[in-house]
VOKOL-589121 format. One line per 5 residues: their letters; for each residue x, y, z of N, C-alpha, C. Coordinates in steps of 0.2 Angstrom, whole numbers, plus 5000, padded with zeros to 4 digits. Each point is the difference from the previous one (the first is absolute). Layout:
<rs>
a> X/Y/Z/X/Y/Z/X/Y/Z | ...
</rs>
This chain:
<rs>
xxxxx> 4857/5015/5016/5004/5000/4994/4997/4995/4996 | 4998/4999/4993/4997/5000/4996/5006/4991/4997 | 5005/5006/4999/5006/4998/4995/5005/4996/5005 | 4998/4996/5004/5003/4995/5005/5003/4991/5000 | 5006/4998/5000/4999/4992/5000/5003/4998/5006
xxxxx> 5000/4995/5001/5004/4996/5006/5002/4992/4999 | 5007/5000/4996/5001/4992/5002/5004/4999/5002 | 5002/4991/4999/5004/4998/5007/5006/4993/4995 | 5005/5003/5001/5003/4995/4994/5008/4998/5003 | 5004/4997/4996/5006/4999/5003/5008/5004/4994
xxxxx> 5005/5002/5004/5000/5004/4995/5006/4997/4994 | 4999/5005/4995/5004/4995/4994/5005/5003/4999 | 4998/5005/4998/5008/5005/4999/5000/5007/5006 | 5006/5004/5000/5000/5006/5004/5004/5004/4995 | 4997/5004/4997/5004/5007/4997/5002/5005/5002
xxxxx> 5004/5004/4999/4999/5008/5003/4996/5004/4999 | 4993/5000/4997/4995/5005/5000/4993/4994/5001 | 5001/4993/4998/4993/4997/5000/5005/4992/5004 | 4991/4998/5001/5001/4993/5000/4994/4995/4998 | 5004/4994/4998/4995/4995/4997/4996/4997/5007
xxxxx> 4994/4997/4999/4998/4995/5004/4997/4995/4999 | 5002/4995/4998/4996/4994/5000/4995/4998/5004 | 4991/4998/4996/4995/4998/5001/4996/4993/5001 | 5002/4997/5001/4996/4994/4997/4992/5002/5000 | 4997/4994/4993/4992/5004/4999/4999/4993/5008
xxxxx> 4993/5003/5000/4995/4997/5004/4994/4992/4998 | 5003/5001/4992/4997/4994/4997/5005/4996/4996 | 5000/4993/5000/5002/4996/4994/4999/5002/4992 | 5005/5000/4995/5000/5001/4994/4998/4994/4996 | 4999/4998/4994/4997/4994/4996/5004/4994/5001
xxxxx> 5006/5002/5000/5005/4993/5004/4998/5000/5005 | 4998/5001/5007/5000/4999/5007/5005/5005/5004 | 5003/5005/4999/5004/5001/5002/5000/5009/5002 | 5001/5001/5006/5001/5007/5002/5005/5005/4994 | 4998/5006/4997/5004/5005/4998/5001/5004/5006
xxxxx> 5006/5004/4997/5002/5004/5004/5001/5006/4997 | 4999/5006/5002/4999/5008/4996/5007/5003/5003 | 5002/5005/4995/5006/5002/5002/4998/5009/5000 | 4999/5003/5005/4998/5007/4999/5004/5004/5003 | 5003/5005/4996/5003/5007/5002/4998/5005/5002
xxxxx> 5001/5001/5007/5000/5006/5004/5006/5007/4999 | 5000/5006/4998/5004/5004/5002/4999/5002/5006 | 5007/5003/5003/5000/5001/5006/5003/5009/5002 | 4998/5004/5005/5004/5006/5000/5002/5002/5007 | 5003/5004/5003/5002/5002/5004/5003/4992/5007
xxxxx> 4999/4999/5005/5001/4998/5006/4996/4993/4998 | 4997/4997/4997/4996/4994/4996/5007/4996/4997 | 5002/5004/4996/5006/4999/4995/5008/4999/5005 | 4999/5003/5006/5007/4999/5004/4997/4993/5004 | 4996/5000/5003/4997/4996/5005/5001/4993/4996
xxxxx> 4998/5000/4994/4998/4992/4994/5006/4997/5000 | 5006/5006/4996/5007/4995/5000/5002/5001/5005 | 5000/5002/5007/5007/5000/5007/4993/4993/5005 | 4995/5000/5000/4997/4994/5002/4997/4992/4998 | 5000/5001/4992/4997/4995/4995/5005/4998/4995
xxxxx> 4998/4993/5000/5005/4998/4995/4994/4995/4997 | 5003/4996/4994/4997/4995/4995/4999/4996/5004 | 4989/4997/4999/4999/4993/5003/4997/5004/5008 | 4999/5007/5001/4998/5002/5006/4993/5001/5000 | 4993/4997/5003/4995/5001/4998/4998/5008/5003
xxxxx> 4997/5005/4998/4999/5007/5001/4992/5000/4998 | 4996/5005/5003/4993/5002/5001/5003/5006/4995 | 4997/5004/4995/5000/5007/4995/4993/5003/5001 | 4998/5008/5001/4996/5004/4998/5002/5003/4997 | 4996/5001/4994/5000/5005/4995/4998/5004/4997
xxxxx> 4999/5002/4993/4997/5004/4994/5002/5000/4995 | 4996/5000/4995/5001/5000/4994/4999/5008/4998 | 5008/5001/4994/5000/5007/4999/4999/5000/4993 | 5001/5003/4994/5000/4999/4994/5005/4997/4997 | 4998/4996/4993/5004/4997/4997/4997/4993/5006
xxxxx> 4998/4999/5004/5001/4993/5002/5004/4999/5005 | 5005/5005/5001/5005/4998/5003/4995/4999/5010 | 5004/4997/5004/4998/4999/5006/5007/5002/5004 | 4994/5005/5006/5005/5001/5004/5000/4998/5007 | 5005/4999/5003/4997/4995/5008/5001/5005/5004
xxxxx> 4995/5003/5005/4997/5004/5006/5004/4999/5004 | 4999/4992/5002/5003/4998/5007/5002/4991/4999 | 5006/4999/5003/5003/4992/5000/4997/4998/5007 | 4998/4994/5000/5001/4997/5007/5004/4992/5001 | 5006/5001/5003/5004/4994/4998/4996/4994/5005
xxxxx> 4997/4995/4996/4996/4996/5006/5005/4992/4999 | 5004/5000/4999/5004/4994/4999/5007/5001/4997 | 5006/4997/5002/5005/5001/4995/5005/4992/5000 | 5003/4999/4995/5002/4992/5000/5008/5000/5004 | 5000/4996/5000/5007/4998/5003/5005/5003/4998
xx> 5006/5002/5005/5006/5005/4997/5005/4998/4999 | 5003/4997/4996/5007/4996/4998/5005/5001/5000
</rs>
């Protein structure tokens, strides 16, 4: 598949059709200093159960995806590869 991405980010928000992910870039900005990308995923079927009854905010996740029209991105497959402390 052509139309394919794979990242790896921590998560920022959970909605019930999408979720955000925080990225930080790979390089420093003119002040010295990491940015961090905030990218929407839509989510359908068993993806969208799995995210909110598994993950919560600040959980690092692995995303495949695709891009459909209008830009919007859709995630394939989660892989929870970390989750932060439960309070």
């Amino acid at each position: 598949m052509l139309n394919q991405l794979v990242i790896v980010g921590r998560l920022w928000a959970i909605k019930p059709d999408r979720f955000i992910l925080a990225v930080p870039a790979t390089f420093k900005n003119k002040e010295g200093v990491y940015d961090t990308y905030r990218i929407e995923f839509f989510m359908k079927g068993n993806i969208a159960q799995n995210v909110k009854e598994y993950c919560k905010k600040g959980d690092m996740v692995g995303v495949k995806g695709h891009i459909e029209t209008h830009n919007k991105i859709y995630a394939e497959k989660v892989s929870f590869l970390s989750s932060s402390p439960r309070k």
